[in-house]
Backbone bond lengths (Angstrom), bond angles and torsions (degrees), N, CA, C in turn:
res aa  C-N    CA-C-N  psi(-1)  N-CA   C-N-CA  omega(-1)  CA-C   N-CA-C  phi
1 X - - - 1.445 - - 1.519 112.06 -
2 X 1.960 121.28 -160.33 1.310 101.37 -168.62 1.284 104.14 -77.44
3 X 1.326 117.83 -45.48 1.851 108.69 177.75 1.518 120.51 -29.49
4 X 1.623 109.70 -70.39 1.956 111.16 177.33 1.798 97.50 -59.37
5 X 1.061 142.24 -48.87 1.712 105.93 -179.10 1.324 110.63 -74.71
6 X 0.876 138.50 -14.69 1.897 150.24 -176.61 1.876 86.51 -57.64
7 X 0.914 96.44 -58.51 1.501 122.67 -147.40 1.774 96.76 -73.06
8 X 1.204 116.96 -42.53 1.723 139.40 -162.70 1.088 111.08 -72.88
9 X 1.900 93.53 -44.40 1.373 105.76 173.03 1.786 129.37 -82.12
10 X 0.922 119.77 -33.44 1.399 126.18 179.87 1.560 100.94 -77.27
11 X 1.308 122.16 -58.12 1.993 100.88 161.55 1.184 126.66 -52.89
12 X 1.311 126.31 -15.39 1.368 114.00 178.11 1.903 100.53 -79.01
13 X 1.128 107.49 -38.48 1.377 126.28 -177.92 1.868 112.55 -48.99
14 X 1.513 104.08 -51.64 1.208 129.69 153.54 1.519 125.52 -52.16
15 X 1.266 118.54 -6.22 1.437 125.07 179.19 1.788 123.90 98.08
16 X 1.352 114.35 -10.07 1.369 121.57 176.77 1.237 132.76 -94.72
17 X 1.533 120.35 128.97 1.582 125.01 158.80 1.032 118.88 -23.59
18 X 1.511 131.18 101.44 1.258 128.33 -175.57 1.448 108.29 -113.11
19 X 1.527 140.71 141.61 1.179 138.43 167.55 1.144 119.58 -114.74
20 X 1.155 163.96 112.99 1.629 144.40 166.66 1.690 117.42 -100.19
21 X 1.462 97.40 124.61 1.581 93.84 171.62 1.278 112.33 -84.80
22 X 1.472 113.13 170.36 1.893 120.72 -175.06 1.481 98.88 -168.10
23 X 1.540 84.16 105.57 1.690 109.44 159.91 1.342 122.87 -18.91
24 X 1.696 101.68 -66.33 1.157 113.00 179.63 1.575 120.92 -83.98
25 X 1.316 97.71 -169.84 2.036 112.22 -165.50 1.465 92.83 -84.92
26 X 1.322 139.89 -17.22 1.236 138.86 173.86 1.351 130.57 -145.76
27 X 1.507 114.12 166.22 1.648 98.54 -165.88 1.819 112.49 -104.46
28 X 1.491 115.03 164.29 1.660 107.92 -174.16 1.272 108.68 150.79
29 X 1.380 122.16 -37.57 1.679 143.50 -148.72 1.599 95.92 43.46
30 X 1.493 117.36 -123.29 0.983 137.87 -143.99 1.779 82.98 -70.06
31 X 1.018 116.26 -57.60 1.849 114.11 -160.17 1.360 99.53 -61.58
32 X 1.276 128.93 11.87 1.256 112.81 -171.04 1.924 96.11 -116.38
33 X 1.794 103.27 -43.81 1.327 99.41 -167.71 1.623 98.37 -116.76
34 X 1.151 117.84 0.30 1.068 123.94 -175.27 1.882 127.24 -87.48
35 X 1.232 105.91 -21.21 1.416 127.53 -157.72 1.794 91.17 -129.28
36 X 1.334 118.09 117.52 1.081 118.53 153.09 2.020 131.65 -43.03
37 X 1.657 101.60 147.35 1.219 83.46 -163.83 1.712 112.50 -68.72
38 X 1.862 109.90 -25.47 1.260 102.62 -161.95 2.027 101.24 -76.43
39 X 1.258 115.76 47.46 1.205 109.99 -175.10 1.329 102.54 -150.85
40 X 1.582 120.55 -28.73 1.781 134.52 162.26 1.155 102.69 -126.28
41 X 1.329 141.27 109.90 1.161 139.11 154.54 2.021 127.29 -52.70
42 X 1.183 100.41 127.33 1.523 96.01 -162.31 1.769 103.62 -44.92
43 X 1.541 130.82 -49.99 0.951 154.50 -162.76 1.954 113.49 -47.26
44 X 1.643 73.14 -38.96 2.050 81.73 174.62 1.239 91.05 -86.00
45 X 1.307 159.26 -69.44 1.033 152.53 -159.29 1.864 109.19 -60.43
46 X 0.591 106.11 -43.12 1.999 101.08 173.50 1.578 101.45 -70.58
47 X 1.363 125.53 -48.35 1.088 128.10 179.00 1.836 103.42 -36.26
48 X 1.048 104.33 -72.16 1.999 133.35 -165.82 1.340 88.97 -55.53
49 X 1.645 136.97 -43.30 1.713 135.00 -171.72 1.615 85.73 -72.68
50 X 1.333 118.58 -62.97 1.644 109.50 -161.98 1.324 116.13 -47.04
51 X 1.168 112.86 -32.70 1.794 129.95 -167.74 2.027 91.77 -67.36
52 X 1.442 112.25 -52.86 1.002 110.91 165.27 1.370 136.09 -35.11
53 X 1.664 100.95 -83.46 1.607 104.38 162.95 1.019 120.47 -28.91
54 X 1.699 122.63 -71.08 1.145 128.88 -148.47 1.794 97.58 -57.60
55 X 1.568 142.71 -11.73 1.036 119.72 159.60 1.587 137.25 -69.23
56 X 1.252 112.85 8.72 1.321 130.46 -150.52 1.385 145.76 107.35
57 X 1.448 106.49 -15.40 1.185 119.06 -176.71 1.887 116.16 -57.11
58 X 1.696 109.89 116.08 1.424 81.64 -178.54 1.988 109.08 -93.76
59 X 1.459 95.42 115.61 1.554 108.28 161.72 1.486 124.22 -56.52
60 X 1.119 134.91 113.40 1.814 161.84 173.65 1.526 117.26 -82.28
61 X 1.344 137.19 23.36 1.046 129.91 -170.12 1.878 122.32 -50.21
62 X 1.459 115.16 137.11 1.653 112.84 168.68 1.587 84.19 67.87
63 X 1.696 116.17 49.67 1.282 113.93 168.26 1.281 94.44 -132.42
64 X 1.349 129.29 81.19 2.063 118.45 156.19 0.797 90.17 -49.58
65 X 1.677 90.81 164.49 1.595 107.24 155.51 1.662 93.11 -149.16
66 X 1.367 99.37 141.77 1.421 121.77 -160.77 1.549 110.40 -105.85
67 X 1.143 104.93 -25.96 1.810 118.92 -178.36 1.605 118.74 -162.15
68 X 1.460 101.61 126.39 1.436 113.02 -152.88 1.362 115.58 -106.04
69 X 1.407 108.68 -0.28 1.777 123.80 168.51 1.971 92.56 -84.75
70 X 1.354 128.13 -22.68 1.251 120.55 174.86 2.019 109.85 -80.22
71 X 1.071 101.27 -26.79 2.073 118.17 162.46 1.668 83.41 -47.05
72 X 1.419 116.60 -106.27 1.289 123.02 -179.04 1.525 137.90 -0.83
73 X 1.804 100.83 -64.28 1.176 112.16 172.68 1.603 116.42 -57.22
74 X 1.390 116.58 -18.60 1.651 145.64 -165.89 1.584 79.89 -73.18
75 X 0.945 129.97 -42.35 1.960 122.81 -143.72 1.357 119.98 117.37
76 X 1.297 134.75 -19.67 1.253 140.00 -150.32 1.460 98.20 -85.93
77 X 1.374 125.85 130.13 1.566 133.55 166.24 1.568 143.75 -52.54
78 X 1.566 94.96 -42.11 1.561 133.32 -166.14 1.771 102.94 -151.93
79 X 1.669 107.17 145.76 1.611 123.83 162.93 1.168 122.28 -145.24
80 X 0.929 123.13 122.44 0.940 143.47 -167.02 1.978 109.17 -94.26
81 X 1.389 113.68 112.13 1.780 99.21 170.34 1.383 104.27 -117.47
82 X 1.738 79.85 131.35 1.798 102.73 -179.95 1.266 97.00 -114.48
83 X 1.357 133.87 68.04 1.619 105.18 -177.31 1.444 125.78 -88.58
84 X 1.267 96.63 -14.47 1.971 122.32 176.24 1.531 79.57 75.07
85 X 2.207 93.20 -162.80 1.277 108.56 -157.45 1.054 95.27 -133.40
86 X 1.929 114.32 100.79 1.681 119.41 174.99 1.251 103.80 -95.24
87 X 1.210 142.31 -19.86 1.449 128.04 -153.92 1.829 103.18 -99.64
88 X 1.461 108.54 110.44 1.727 104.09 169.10 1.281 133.87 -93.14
89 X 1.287 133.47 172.37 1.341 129.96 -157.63 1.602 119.44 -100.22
90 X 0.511 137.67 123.62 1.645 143.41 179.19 1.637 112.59 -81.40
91 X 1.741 107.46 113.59 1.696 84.55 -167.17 0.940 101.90 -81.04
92 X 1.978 103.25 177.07 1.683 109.45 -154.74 1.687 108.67 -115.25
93 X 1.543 90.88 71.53 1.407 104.63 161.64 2.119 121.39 -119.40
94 X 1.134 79.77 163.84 1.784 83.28 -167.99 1.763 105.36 -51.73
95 X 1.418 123.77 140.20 0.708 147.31 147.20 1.745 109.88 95.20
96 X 1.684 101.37 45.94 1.747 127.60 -170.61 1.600 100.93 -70.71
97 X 1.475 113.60 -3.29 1.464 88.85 -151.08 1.592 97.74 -151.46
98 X 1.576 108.72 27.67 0.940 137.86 142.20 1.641 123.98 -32.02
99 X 1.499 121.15 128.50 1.262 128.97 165.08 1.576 118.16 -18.74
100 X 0.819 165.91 2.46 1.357 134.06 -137.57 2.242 90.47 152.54
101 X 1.105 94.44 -2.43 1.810 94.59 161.28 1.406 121.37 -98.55
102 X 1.094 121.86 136.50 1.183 127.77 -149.99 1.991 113.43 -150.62
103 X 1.164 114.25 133.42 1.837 131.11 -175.29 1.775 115.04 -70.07
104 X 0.855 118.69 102.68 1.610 137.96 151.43 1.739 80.68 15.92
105 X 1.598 105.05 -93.17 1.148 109.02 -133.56 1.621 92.42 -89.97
106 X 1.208 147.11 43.91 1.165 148.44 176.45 1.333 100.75 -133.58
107 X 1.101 126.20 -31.29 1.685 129.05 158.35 0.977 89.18 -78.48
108 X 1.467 166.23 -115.50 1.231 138.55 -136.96 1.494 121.77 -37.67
109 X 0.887 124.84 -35.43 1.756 126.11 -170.73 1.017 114.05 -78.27
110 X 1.274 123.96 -27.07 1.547 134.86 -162.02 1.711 87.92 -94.41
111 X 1.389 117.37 -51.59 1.696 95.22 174.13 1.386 121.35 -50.70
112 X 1.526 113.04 -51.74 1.609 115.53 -159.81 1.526 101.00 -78.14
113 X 1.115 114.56 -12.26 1.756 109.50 168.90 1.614 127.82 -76.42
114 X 1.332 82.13 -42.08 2.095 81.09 171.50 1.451 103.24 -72.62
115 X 1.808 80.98 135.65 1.674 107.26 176.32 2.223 109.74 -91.18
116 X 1.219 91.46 -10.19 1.676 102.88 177.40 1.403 92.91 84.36
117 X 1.278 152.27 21.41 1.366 140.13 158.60 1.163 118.84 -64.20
118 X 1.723 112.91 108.59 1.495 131.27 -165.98 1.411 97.11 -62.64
119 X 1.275 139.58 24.26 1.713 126.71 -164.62 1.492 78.09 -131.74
120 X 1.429 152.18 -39.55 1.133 137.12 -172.07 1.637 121.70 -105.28
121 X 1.298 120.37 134.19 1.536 102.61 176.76 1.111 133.80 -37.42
122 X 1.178 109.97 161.84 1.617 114.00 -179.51 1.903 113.27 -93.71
123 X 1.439 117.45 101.82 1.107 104.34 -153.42 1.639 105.59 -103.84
124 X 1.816 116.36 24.35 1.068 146.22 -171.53 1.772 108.33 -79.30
125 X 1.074 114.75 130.18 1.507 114.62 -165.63 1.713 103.63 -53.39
126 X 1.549 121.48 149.96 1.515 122.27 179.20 1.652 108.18 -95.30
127 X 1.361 101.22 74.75 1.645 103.04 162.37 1.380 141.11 -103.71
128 X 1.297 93.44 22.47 1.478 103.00 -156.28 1.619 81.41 -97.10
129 X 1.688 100.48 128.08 1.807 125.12 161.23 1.577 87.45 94.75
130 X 1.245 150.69 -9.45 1.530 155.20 -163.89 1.464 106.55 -91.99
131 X 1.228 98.05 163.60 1.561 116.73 -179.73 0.952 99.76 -95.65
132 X 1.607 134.75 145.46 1.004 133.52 -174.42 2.001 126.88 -156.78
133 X 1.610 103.29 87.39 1.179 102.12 -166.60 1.764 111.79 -71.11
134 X 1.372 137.21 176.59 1.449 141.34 160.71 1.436 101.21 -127.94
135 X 1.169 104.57 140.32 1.523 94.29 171.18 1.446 101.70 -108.55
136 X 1.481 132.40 153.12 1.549 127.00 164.21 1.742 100.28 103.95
137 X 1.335 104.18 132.24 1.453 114.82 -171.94 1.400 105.82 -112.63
138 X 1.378 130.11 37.61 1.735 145.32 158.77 1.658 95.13 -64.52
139 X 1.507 83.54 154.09 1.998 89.40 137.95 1.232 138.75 -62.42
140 X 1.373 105.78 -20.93 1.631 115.99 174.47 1.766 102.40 -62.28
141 X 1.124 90.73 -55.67 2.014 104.24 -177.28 1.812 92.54 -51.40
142 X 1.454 115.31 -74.79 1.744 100.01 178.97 1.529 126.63 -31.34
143 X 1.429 106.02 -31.08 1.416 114.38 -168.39 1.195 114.87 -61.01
144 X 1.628 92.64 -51.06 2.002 108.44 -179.01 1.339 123.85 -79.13
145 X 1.998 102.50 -13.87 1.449 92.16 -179.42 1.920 111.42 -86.52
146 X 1.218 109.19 -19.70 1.300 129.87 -175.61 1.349 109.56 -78.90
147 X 1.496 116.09 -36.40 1.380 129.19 164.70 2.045 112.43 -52.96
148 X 1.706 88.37 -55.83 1.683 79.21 161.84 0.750 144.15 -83.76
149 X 1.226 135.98 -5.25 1.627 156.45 141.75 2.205 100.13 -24.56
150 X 0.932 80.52 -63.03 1.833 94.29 -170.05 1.732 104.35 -72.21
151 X 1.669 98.39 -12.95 2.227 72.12 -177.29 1.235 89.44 -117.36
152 X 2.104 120.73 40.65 1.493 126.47 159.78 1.493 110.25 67.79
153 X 1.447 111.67 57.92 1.638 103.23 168.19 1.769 111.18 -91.76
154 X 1.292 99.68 165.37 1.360 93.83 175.59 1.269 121.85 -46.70
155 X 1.411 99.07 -81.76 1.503 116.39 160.84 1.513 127.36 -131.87
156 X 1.032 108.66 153.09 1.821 119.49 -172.88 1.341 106.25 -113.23
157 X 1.783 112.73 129.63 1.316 110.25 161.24 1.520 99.62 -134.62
158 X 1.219 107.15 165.03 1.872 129.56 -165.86 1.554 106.33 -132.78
159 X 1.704 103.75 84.00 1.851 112.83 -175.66 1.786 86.74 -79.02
160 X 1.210 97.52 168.13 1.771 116.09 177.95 1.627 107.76 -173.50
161 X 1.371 105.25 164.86 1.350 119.04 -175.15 1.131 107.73 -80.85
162 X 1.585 113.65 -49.25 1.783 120.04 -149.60 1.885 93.70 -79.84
163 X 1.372 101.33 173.62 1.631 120.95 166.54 0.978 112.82 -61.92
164 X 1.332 106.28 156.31 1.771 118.16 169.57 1.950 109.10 -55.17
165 X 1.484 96.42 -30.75 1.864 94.10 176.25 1.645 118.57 -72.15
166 X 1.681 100.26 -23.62 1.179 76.96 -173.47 1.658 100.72 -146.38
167 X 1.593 96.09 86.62 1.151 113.34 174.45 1.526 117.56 -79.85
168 X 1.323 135.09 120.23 1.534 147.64 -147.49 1.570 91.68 -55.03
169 X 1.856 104.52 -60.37 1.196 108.94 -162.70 1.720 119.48 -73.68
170 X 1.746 114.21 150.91 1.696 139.05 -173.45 1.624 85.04 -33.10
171 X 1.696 123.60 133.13 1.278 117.37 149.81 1.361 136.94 -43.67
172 X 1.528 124.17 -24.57 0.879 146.56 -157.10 1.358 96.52 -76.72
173 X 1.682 99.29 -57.80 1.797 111.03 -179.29 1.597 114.16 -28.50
174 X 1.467 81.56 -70.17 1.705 113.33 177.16 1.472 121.22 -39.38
175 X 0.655 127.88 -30.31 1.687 146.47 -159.24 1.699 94.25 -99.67
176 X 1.492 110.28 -53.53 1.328 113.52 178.22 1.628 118.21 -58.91
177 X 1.039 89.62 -40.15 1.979 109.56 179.20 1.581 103.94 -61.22
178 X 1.505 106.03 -44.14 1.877 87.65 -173.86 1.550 100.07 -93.80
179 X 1.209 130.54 29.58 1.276 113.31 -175.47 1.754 95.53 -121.89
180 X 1.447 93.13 -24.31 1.832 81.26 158.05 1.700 128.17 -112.49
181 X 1.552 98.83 51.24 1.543 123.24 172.07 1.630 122.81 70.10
182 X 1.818 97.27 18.40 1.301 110.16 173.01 1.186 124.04 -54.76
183 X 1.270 142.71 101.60 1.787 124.04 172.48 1.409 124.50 -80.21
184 X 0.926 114.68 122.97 1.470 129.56 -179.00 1.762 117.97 -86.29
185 X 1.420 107.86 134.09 1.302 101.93 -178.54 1.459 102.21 -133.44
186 X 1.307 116.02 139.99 2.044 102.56 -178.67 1.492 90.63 -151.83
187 X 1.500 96.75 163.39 1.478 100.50 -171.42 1.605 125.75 95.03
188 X 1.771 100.79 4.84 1.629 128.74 -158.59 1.592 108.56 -96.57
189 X 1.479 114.14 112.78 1.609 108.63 174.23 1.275 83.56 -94.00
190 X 2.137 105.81 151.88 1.441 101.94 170.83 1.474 104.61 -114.85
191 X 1.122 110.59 161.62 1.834 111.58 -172.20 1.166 105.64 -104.18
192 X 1.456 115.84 -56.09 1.301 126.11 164.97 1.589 115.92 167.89
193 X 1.612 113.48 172.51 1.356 97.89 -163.99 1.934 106.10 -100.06
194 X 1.584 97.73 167.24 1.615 101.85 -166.30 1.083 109.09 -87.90
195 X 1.495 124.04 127.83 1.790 111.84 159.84 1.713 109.24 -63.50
196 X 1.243 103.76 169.18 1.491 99.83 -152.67 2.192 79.72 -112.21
197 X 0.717 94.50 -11.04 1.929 104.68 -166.71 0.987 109.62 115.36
198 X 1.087 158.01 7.88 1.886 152.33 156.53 1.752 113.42 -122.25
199 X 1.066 98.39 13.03 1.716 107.44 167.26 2.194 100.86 81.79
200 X 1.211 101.94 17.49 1.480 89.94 170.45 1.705 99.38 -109.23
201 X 1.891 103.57 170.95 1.099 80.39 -169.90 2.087 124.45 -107.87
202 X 1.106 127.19 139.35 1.015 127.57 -146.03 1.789 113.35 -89.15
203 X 1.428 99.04 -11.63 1.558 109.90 -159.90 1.226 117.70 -172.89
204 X 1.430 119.33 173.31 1.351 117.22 161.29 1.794 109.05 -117.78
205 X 1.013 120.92 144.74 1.603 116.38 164.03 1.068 124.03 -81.59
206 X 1.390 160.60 88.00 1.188 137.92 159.57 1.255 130.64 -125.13
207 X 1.438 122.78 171.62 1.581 144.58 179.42 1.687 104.18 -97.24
208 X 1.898 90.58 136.41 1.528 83.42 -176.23 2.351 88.83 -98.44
209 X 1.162 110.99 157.56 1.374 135.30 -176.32 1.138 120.90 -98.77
210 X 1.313 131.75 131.38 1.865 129.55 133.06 1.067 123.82 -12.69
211 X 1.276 103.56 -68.34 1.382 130.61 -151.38 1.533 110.04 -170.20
212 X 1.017 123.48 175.00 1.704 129.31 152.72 1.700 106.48 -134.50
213 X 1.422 113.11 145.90 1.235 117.48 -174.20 1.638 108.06 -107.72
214 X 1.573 107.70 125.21 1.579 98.73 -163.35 1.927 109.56 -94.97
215 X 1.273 125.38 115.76 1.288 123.36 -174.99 1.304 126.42 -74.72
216 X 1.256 117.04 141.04 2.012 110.42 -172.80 1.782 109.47 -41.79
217 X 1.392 104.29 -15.22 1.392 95.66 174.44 1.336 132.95 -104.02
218 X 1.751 102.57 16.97 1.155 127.80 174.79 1.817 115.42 81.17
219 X 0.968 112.62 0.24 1.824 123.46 175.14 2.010 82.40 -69.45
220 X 1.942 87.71 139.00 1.376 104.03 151.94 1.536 116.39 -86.90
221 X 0.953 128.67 141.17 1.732 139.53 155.76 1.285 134.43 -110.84
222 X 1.537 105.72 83.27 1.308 118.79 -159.44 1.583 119.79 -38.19
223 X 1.078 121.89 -167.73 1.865 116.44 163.44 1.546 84.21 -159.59
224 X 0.816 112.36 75.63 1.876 123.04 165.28 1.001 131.96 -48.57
225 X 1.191 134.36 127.53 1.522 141.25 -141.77 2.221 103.94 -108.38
226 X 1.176 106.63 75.43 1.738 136.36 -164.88 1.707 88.88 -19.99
227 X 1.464 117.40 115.51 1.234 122.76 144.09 2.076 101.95 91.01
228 X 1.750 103.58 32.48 1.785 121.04 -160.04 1.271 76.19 -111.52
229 X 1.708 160.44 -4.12 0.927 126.06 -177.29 1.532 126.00 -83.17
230 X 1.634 121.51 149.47 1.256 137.03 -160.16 1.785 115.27 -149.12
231 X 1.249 109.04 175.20 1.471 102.04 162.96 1.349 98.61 -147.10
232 X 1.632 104.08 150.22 1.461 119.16 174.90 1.454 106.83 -112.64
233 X 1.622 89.23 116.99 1.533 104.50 -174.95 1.559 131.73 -50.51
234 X 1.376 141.71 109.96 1.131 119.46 -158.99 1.845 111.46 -159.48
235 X 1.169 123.75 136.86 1.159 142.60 -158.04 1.426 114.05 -92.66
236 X 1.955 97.69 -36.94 1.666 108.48 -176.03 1.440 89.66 -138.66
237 X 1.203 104.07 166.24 1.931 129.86 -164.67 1.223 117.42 -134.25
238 X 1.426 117.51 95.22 1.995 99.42 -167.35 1.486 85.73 -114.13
């Protein structure tokens, strides 16, 4: 990711053998699988790795590495771990782990990874003609709802905790989201999501709020709006 070439690159610059391994089939971390393309184009990003390499750096792609006293035993002096932060959280309400619920950044990866080669599956989330709620009002949440917009879902909506004033995510995002028929909902406690009767998931539950009160220990505490509960219909769960 940018830290290990940041890093690859300025020692090589400095005079040292630099190697970097990568998990994955390509290099970037997050800017690569993390960031939609219509927002980073793959092309600047390979461009910016080549600029890299091409100083020496030797690139390792679809190389884990599982144990780093075996780096060592290799020859290597110094390691450096950049692994960033792929794995996202699933909030912890009943029915997280539902058919058809699905992680921020695992729907992102799975788009920016397919190359569209009709000889290999398509290992790209199935939203196309689906309902499709997001939970979380980040840019990450714009990313995925805009992301499903483009692989043809029915419809996309984006529930969240905070107010309409103070939506987490860049206005800019936002603005983009309702102009390609995104619906926005804020002000949303969630209860949890519905099995539909075959264990996928069918919905979301929630209470619309006042407010929520945030505690030094970071717990929200809703102030629930008496007799606001609803469900938002939904096929997929990001």
């Amino acid at each position: 990711g940018p830290c290990g070439l940041t890093a690859a690159q300025d020692l090589c610059l400095a005079g040292y053998g630099v190697t970097v391994f990568e998990a994955l089939p390509v290099a970037g971390g997050m800017l690569r699988v993390g960031v939609p393309e219509f927002r980073l184009p793959t092309d600047i990003i390979e461009r910016e790795v080549a600029d890299i390499v091409d100083l020496g750096v030797d690139l390792r792609l679809n190389r884990p590495v599982a144990n780093l006293d075996s780096l060592f035993e290799a020859g290597f002096s110094a390691v450096l771990v950049a692994v960033g932060a792929h794995e996202g959280n699933r909030l912890p309400i009943p029915g997280n782990d539902l058919d058809g619920v699905l992680v921020n950044t695992v729907f992102l990866r799975d788009v920016r990874l397919h190359q569209g080669d009709p000889a290999q599956p398509d290992p790209r989330p199935q939203v196309e003609g689906r309902r499709v709620v997001v939970i979380g009002g980040g840019d990450v949440a714009m990313d995925v709802a805009r992301t499903a917009v483009r692989l043809g879902a029915g419809s996309v909506q984006i529930a969240m905790r905070e107010d309409s004033a103070h939506i987490p995510a860049n206005e800019e995002e936002v603005r983009h989201a309702a102009e390609e028929g995104i619906v926005l909902h804020t002000s949303i406690h969630f209860l949890g999501l519905r099995d539909n009767g075959d264990g996928r998931v069918g919905g979301v539950e929630c209470q619309r709020v006042n407010h929520f009160e945030i505690g030094d220990d970071g717990c929200w505490t809703p102030d629930v709006i008496e007799g606001s509960d609803f469900l938002l219909d939904a096929d997929v769960v990001v």
